[in-house]
C-alpha positions as CSV (number, residue, x, y, z in Angstrom):
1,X,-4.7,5.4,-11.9
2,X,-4.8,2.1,-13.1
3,X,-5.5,0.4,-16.5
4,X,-9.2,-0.4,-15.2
5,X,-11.0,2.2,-17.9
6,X,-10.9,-0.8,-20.4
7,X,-14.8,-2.1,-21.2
8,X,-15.7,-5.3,-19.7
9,X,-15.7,-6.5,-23.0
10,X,-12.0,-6.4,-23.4
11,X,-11.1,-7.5,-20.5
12,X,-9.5,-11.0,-20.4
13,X,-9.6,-13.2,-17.4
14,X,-5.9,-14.0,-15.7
15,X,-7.4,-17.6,-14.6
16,X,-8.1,-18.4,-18.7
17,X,-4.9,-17.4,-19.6
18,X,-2.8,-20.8,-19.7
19,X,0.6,-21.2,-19.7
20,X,2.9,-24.1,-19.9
21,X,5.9,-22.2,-20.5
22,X,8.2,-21.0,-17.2
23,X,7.0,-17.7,-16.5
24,X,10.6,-16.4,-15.6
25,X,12.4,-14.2,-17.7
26,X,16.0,-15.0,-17.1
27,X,17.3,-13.3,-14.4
28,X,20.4,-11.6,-16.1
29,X,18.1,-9.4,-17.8
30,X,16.1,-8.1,-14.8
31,X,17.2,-4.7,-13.4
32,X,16.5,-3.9,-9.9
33,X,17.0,0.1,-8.9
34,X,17.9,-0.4,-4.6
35,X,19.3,-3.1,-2.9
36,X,17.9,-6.7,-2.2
37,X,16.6,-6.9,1.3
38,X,17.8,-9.6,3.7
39,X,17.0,-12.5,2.6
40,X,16.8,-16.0,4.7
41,X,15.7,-18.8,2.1
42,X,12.5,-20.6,3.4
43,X,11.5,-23.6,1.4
44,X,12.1,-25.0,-2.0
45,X,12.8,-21.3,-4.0
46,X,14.1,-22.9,-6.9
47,X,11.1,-25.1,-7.9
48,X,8.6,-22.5,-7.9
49,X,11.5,-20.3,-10.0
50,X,11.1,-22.8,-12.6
51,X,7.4,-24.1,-12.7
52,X,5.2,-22.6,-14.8
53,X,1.9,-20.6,-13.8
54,X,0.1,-24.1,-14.2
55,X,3.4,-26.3,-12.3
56,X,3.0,-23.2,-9.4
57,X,-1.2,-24.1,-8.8
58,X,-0.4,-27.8,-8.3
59,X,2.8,-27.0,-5.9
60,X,0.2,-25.0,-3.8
61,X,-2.5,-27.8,-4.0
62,X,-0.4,-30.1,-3.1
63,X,1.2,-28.2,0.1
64,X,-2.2,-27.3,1.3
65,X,-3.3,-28.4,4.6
66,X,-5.4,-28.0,7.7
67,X,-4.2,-25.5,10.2
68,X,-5.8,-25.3,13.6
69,X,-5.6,-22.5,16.0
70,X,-3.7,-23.2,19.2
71,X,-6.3,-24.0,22.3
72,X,-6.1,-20.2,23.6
73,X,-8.4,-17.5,23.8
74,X,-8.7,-15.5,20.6
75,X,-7.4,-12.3,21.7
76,X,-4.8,-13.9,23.7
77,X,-3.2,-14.6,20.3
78,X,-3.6,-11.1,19.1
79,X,-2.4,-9.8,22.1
80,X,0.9,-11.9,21.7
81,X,1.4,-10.4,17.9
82,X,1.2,-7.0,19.4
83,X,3.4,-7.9,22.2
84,X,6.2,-9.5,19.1
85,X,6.1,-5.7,17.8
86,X,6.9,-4.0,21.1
87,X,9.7,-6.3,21.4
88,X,10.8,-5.5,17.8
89,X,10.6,-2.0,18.6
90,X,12.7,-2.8,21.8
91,X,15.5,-4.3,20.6
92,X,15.9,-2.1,17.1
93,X,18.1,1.4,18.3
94,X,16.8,2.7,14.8
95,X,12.8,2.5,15.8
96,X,13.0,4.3,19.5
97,X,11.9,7.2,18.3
98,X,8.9,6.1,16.8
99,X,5.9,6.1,18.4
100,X,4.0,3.1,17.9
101,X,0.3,4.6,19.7
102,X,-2.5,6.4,18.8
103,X,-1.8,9.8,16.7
104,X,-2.9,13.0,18.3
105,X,-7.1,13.7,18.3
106,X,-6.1,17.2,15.8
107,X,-4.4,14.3,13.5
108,X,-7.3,12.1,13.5
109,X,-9.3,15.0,12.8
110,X,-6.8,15.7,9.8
111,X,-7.6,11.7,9.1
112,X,-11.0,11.7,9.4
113,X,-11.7,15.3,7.2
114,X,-9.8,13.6,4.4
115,X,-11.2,10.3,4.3
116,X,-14.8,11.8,4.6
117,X,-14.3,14.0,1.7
118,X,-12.6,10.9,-0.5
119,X,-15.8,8.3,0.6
120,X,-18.1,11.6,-0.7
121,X,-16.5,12.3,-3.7
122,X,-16.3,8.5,-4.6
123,X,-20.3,8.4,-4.9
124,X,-20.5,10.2,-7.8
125,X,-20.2,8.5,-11.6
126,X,-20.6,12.4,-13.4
127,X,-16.9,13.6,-13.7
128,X,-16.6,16.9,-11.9
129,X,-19.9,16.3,-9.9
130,X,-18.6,15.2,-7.0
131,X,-15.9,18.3,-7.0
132,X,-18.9,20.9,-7.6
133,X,-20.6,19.9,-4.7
134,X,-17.5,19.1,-2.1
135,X,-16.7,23.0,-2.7
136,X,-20.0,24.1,-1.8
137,X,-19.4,24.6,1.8
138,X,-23.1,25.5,3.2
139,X,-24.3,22.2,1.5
140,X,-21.3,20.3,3.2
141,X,-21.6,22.1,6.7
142,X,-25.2,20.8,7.1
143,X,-26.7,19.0,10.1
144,X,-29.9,17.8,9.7
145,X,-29.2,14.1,8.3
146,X,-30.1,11.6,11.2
147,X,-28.9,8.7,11.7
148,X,-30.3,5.6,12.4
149,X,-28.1,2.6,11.3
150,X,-25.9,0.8,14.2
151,X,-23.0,1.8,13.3
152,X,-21.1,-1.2,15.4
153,X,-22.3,-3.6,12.3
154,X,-19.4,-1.6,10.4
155,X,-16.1,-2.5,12.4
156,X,-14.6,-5.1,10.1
157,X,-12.9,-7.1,11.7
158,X,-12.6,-10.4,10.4
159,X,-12.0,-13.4,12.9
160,X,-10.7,-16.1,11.0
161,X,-11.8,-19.4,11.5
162,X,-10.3,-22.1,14.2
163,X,-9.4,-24.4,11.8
164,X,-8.1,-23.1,8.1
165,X,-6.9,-24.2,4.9
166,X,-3.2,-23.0,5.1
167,X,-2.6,-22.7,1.0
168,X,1.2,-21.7,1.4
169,X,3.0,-20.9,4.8
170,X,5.0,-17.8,3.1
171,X,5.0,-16.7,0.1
172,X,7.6,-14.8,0.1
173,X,10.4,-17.9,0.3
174,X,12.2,-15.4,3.0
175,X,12.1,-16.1,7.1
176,X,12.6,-12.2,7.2
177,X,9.4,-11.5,5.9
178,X,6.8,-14.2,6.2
179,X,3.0,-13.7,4.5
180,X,0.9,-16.9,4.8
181,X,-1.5,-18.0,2.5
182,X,-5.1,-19.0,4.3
183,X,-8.2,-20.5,2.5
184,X,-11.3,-19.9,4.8
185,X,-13.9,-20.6,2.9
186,X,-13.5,-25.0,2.2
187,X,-13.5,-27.7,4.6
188,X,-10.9,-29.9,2.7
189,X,-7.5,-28.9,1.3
190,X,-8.1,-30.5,-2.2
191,X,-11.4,-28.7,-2.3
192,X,-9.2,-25.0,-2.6
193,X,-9.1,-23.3,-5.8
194,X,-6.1,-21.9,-6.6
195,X,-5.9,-18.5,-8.9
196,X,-3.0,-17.5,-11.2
197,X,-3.0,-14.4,-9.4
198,X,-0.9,-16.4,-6.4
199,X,1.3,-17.6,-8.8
200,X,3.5,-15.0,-9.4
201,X,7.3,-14.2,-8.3
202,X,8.1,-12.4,-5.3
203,X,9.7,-9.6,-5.2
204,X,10.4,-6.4,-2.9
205,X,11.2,-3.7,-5.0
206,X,10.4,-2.8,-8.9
207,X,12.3,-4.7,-11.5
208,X,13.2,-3.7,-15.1
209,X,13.5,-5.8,-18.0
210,X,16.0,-4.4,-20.1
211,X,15.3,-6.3,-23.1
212,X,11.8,-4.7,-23.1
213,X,12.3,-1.6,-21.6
214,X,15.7,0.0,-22.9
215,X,15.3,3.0,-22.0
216,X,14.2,2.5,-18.1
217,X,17.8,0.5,-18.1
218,X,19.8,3.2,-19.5
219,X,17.8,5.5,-17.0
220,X,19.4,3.1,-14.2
221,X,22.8,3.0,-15.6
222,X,23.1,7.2,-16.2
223,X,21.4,7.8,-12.9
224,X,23.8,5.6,-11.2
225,X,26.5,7.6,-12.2
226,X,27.5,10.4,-9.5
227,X,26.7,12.8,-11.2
228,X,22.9,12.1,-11.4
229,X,22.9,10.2,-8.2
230,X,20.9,12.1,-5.4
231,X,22.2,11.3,-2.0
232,X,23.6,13.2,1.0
233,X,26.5,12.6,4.0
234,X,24.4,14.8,6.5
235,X,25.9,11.6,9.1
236,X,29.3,11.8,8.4
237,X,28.9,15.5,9.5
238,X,27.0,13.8,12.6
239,X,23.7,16.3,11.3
240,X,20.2,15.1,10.8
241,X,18.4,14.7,7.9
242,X,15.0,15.7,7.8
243,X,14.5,19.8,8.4
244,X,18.0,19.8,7.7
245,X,18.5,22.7,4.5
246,X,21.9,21.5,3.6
247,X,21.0,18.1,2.7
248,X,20.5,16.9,-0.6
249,X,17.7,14.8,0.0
250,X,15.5,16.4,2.1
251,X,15.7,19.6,0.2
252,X,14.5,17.7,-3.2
253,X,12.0,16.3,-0.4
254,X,11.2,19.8,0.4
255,X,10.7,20.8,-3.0
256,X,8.1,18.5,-3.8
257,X,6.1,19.1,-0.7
258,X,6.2,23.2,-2.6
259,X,4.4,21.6,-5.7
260,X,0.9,20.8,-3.6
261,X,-2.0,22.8,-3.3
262,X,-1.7,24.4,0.4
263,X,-4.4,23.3,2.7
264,X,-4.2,26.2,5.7
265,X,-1.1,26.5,5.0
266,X,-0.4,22.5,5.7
267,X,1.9,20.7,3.7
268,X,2.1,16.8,3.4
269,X,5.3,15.9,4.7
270,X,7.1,12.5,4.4
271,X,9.4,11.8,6.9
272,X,10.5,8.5,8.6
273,X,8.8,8.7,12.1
274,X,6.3,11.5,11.6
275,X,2.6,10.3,10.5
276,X,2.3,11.0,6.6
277,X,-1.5,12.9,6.6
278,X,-2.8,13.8,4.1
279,X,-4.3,18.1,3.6
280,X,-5.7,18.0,0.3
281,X,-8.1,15.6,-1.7
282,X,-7.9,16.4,-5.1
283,X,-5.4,14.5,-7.1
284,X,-3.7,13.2,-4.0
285,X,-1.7,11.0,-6.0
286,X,-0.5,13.7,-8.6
287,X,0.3,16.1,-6.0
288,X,1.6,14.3,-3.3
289,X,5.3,12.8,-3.7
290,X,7.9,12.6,-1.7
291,X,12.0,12.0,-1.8
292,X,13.8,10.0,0.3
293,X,17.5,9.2,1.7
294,X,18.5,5.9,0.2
295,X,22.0,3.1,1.0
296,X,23.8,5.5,-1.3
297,X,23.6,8.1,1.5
298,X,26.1,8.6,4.6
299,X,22.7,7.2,6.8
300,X,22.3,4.2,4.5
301,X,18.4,5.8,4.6
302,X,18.6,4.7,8.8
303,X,17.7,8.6,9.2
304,X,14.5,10.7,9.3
305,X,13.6,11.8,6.1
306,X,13.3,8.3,4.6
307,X,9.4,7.6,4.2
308,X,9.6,4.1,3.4
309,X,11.6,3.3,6.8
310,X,8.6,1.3,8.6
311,X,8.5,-0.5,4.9
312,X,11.6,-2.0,4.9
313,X,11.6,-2.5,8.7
314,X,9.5,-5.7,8.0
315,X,7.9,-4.3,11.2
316,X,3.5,-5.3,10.6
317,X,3.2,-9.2,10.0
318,X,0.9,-9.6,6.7
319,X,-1.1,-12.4,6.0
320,X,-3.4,-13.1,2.5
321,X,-6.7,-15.0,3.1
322,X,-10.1,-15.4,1.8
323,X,-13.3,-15.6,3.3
324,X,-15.9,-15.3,0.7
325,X,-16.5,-17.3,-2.9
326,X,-17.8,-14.1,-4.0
327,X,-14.4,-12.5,-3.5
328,X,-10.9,-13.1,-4.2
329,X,-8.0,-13.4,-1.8
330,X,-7.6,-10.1,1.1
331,X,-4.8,-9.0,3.1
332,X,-4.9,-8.3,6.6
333,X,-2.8,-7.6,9.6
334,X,-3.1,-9.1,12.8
335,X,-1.5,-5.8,14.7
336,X,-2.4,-2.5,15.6
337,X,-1.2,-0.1,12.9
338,X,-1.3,3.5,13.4
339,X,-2.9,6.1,10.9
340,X,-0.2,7.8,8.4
341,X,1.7,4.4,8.5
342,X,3.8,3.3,5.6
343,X,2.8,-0.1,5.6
344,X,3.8,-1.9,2.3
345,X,5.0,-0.8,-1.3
346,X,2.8,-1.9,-4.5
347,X,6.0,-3.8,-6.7
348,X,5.6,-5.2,-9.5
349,X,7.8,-4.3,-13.4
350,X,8.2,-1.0,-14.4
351,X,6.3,-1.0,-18.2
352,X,5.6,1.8,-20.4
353,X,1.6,1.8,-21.1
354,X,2.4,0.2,-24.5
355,X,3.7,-2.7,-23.2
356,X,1.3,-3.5,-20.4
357,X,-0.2,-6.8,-21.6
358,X,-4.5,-6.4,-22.3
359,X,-4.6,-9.5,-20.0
360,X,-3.0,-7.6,-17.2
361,X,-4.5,-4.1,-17.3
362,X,-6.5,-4.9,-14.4
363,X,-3.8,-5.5,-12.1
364,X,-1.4,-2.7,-13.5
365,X,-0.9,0.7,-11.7
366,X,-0.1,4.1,-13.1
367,X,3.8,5.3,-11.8
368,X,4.2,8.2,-14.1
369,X,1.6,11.0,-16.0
370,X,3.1,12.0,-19.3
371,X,2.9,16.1,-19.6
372,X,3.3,16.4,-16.2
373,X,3.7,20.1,-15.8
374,X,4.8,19.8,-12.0
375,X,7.5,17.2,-13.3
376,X,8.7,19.6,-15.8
377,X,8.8,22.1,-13.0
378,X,10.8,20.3,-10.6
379,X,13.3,18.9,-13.3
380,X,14.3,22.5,-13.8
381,X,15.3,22.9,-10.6
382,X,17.7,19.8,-10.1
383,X,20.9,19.8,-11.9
384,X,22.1,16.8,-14.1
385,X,24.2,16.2,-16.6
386,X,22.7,17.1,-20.6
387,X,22.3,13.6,-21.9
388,X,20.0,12.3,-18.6
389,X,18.2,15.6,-18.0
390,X,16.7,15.2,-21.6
391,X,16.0,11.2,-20.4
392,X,14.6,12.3,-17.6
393,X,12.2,14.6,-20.3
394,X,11.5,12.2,-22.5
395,X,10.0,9.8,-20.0
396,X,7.5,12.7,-19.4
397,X,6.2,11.6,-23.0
398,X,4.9,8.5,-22.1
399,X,2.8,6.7,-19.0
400,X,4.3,3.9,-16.9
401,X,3.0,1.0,-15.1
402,X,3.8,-1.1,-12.4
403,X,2.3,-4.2,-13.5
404,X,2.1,-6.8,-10.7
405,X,0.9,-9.7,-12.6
406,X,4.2,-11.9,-13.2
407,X,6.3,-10.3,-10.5
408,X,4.8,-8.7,-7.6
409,X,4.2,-8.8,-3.8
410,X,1.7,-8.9,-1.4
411,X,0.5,-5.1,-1.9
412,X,-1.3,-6.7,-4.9
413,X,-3.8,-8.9,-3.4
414,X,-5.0,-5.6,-1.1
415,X,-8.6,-4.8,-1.9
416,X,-11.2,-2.2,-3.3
417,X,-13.3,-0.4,-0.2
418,X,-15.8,2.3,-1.2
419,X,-14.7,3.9,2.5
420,X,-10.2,2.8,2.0
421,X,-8.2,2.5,5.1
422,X,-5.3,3.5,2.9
423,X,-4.0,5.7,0.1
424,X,-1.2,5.1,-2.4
425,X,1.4,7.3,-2.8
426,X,5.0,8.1,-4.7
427,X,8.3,8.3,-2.9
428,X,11.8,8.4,-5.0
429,X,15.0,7.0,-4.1
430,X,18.5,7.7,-5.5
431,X,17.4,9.7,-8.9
432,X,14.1,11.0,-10.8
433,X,13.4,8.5,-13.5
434,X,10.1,6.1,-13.8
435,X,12.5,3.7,-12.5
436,X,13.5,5.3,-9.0
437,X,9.8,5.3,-8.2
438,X,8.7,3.6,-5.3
439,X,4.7,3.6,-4.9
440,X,3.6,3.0,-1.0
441,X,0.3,2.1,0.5
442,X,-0.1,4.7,3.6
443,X,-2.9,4.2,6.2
444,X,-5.8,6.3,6.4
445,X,-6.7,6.0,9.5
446,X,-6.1,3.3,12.3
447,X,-6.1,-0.1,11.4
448,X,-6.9,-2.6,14.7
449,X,-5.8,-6.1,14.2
450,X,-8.1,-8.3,11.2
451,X,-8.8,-5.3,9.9
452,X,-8.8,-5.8,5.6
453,X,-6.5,-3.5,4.0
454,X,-8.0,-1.8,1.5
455,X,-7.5,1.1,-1.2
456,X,-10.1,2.8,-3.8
457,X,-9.4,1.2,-7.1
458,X,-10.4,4.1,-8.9
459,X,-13.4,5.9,-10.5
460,X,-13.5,3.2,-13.6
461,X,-13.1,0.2,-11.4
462,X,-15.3,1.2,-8.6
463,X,-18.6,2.1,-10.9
464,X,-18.6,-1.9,-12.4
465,X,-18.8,-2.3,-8.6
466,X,-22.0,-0.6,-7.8
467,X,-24.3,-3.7,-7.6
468,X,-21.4,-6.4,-6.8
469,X,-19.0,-4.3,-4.1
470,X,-18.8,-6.2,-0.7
471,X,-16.7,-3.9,1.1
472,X,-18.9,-4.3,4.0
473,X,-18.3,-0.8,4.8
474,X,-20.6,2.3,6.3
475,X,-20.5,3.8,2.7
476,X,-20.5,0.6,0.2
477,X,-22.0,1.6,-3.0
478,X,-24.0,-1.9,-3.3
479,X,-25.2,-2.7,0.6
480,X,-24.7,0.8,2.4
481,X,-27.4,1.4,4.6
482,X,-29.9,3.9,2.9
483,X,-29.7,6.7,5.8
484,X,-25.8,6.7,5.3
485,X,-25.7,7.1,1.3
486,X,-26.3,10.6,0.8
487,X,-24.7,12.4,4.1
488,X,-22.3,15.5,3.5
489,X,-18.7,15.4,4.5
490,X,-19.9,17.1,8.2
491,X,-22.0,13.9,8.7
492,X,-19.5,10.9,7.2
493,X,-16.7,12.9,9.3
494,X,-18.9,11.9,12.6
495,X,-20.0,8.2,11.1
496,X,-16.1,7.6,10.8
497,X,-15.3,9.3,14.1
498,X,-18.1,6.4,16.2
499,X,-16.7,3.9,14.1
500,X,-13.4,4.5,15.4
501,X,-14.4,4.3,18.7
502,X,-16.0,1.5,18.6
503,X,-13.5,-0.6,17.0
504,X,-10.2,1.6,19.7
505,X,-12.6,1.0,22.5
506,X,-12.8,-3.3,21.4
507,X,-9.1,-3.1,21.2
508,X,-8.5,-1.8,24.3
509,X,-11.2,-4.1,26.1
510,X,-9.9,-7.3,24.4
511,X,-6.3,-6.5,23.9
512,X,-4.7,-3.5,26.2
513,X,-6.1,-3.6,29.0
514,X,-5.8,-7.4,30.0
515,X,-2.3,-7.1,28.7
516,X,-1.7,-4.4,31.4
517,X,-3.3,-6.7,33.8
518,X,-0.6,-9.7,33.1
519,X,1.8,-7.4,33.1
520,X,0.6,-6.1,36.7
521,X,0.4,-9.4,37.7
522,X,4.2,-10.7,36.7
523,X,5.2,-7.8,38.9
């Protein structure tokens, strides 16, 4: 999916890549497809606007400082950040009906087939090898691999430090949406080194540059005409959306759920309060996509066929950090998040894979497949006007990237993991060009508080890995344990299974259940 298949050899490193010039493009050339979220300015905006990759570094040294945590016990503060989302969830009308829990054991199950068969099939550097033997089902349905390994050692959770380098408070410059910047790995502030790959501009949603790509632009301008516009009034009618045959929206929505392979008959559905699981591992990203209500629509998206509702919610607190000098920076949450959760979208400019600069091909995410035949399919069955339909077929000519590097968020600093706790998928909004894309990070399975986020970088990426990964998971392809590197999907289905009892039955010891018990008490 990414740019990654480059050699080593080609590669260039972002850090030796100076810059004295502002890395801004003027902002009357950047085209943004949706609506600015609310936006509450915290801290000086305008000087990191105009400071140049170099100019952004020193701003960050400078700011650094020692944090310290407040004189409480640890869960005690982790139990107050999941108490801040029950009260979010209290006072927002539009979230009562989703259920912020545990998904059902036959979900999990779902969960735990799918991320069983993606660990297993991530093992294997021949092309097709890993395929082959996945479909052999009496080698898969084998039980005579025992294991011996503790399988507690493998619950991730990361407890930072008392006392941290606080690198930036938010990086986001908006009190709507804070992400802090931690450094856990020096004692001193001056002592933190600073990669370009925190220096870039914040943004929410996908940008455009119409000087470079004219033909994304005029994508935006003919699919904002009415004409080419996909949106519904289902609330003006006072109907729902989702389920709902006469809406716009949900039946492109239901169209692409038509183009995946059936898995017992199971579809992947995207939805606003319904887990998004995943029934089928091949090409999960080709063949799972999704389309959802948008502000141009009678619900202003506030319905329930909107997948990226939870996204835009602001709703799981998000913090960047690192803890190793072996690694780069992490994100992590310090709340529960339940499996088939939308948690963030991967933004970054929309490029065609021409102009994707060499420097940046590491960071840079396939949006669009060129001679897409399911694309071709499901243009033929929307109706636009001549001059964007054949647009809309010529994109399917080329690849495009989202490429983080200069403008980006904090979906760019998640991780590789050899065993991911989430998968990244495609929703549109409004239209059907490479520019009414939206890629989202959905979880896997459930995430507990510290938990690193984490996604498989790909099959090119991953095999550089082999000897340096530090996932720290069951399955990593450099320090797995050697009676856990060659078990069928039967036998990683019942590793992930303990694993996630362990780490539900932590969380309930350290977090729930002495929550109840204050809450008993203040009765």
């Amino acid at each position: 999916m990414s740019l990654a298949d480059i050699s080593d050899d080609e590669i260039i490193n972002e850090d030796e890549v100076q810059s004295t010039e502002p890395v801004k493009i003027s902002p009357f050339s950047m085209l943004r497809p949706g609506p600015e979220p609310p936006f509450d300015l915290d801290g000086d905006y305008k000087e990191w606007l105009n400071a140049s990759r170099e100019q952004r570094k020193e701003i960050m040294r400078k700011q650094a400082k020692i944090v310290r945590r407040k004189q409480e016990n640890y869960y005690k503060s982790i139990a107050r950040e999941h108490n801040n989302v029950l009260l979010k969830l209290e006072k927002d009308n539009e979230l009562k009906d989703w259920k912020y829990d545990y998904i059902s054991e036959a979900e999990s199950g779902i969960c735990r087939r799918f991320l069983a068969e993606k660990t297993y099939l991530g093992r294997f550097k021949v092309a097709g090898e890993g395929e082959r033997r996945l479909k052999n089902k009496e080698l898969q349905m084998k039980n005579d691999k025992e294991i011996k390994s503790d399988l507690s050692q493998y619950l991730l959770h990361y407890r930072p430090p008392d006392r941290r380098v606080l690198i930036a408070s938010n990086l986001t410059f908006n009190k709507y949406n804070r992400v802090p910047v931690y450094c856990d790995i020096t004692e001193k502030p001056e002592d933190v080194i600073i990669p370009s790959s925190l220096t870039f501009e914040y943004i929410d949603n996908n940008i455009v540059n119409d000087s470079v790509e004219r033909n994304l632009a005029y994508a935006l301008e003919l699919g904002g005409k009415k004409e080419n516009q996909i949106c519904c009034d289902c609330a003006a009618k006072g109907k729902e959306c989702y389920e709902n045959i006469q809406c716009a929206c949900f039946e492109l929505n239901s169209k692409m759920s038509r183009l995946q392979p059936l898995k017992d008959d199971q579809l992947t559905e995207f939805s606003s309060r319904k887990p998004i699981l995943f029934k089928h591992i091949f090409n999960t990203y080709y063949n799972n996509i999704g389309f959802a209500c948008s502000e141009l629509c009678g619900c202003r998206g506030k319905c329930n066929n909107n997948a990226m509702f939870l996204i835009e919610k602001n709703l799981f607190p998000l913090e960047i950090y690192r803890s190793d000098m072996e690694m780069g920076f992490s994100v992590r949450s310090t709340v529960f998040i339940p499996a088939g959760t939308p948690v963030v979208e991967f933004a970054g400019e929309l490029l065609e894979e021409a102009h994707v600069p060499l420097e940046h091909a590491e960071y840079a995410y396939q949006c669009s497949s060129k001679d897409d035949e399911k694309w071709e399919l499901l243009l033929d069955r929307v109706n636009f006007e001549p001059g964007y339909d054949r647009l809309l077929r010529q994109f399917n000519k080329q690849n495009y990237y989202i490429d983080p590097t200069i403008y980006g968020n904090v979906a760019r600093m998640v991780g590789h993991s050899c065993c991911p706790n989430m998968e990244v998928v495609r929703v549109y909004k409004r239209s059907l060009s490479p520019a009414h894309v939206n890629m989202i990070m959905v979880t896997l399975e459930d995430i507990y508080p510290g938990t690193p986020l984490s996604i498989d970088y790909g099959y090119h990426y991953s095999q550089r890995l082999v000897e340096r990964c530090k996932c720290a998971t069951f399955a990593c392809r450099n320090s797995g344990a050697k009676d856990l590197q060659h078990l069928n999907v039967l036998k990683l289905a019942e590793v992930i299974k303990e694993i996630h009892g362990h780490r539900r039955e932590m969380f309930q010891r350290t977090v729930l259940k002495p929550m109840e018990r204050f809450r008993n008490k203040s009765l």
